[in-house]
Structure formats: structure tokens, C-alpha cells
C-alpha positions in Angstrom: 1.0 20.9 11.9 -2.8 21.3 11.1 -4.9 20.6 14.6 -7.5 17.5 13.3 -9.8 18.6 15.8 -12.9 20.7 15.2 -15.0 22.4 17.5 -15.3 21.3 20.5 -12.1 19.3 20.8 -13.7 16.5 19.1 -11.4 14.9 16.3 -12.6 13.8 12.8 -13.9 10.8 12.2 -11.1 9.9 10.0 -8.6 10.5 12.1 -9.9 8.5 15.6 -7.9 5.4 16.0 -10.8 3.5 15.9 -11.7 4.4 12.4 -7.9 4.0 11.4 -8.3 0.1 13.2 -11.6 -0.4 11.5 -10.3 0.6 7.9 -7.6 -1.8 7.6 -9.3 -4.5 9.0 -11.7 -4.1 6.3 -9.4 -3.4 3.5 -7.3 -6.4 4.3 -10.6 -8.5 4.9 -12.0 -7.6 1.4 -8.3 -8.0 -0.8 -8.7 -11.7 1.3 -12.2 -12.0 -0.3 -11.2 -11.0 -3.6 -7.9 -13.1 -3.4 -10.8 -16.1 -2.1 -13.3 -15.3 -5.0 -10.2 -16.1 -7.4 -10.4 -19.7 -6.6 -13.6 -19.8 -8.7 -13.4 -17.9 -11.5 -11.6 -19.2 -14.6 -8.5 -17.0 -15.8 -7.5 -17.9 -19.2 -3.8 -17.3 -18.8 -1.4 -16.6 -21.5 1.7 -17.7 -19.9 1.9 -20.6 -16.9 3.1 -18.6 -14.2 0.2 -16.1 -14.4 -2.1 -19.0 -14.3 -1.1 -19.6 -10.4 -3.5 -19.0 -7.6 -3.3 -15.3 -6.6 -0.8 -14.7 -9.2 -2.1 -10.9 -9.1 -1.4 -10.4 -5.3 2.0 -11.7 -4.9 2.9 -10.3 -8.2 1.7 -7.1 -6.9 3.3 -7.4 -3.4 6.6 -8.2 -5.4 6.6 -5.2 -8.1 5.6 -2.8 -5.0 8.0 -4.1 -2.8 10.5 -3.9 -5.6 9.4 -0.2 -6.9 10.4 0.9 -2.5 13.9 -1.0 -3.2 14.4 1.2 -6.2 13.3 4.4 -4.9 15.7 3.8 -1.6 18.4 3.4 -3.8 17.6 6.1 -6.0 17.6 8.3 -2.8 21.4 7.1 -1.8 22.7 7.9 -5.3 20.8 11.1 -5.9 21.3 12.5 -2.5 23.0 15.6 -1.4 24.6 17.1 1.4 22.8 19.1 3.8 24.1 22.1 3.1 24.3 21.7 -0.6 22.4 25.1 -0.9 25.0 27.1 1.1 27.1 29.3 -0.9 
């Protein structure tokens, strides 16, 4: 386990809580301001679904959350044993 602390025993500032706290509050306020500026800019949309309000960031969201699914069930069917590698 690498030690995140320098010297001095004073930890990096990317790995203080408060820098951790401060990052995703900003991250998720700027994907809200993004997902905001979308109410007024004009999407020419070539089907009607895609032509929703913040069709981008549930559509996201959705294909993420669907691409864990997959992976956890690739896991259970492509697992071995634990001591597979034990002759």
C-alpha cells in the first residue's frame, strides 16, 4: 500500500477528504449546469425520444448502469475457483 503522505506527515492535496468533498460537489454541480444549459439550446433530434430534456444524462446513467450489470454477470459466468491454479 503506497503511504500518500510526503514529508512531514502532510498528505497530498488530492487525497485530504476535503479535496475529495469539494471535487464531487463540483463535478455534480457542473453536469447539473450543463444538464440546466440544455433547456436552451436547440437539439435538432433525429428520432423523438432523443429529443427529451436531458435525454443525454439519463441515457448515459442507463447504458453505464447497464455496462456494471453486464460486467457482474460476466464475472459469475467467467469465474473460477480459487485454487484453479493448483496442480
Amino acid at each position: 500500500m503506497v503511504n500518500a503522505s510526503g514529508a512531514g506527515g502532510k498528505k497530498h492535496w488530492l487525497v485530504r477528504p476535503s479535496t475529495i468533498k469539494g471535487l464531487w460537489v463540483g463535478g455534480i454541480a457542473f453536469l447539473a449546469a450543463l444538464v440546466g444549459a440544455g433547456a436552451f439550446v436547440h437539439g435538432h433530434a433525429y428520432f423523438e425520444v432523443d429529443g427529451s430534456f436531458a435525454f443525454y444524462a439519463w441515457y448515459g446513467f442507463a447504458t453505464c448502469a447497464a455496462m456494471v450489470v453486464a460486467a457482474k454477470g460476466l464475472g459469475i459466468l467467467l469465474k473460477r475457483r480459487d485454487d484453479y491454479y493448483d496442480v
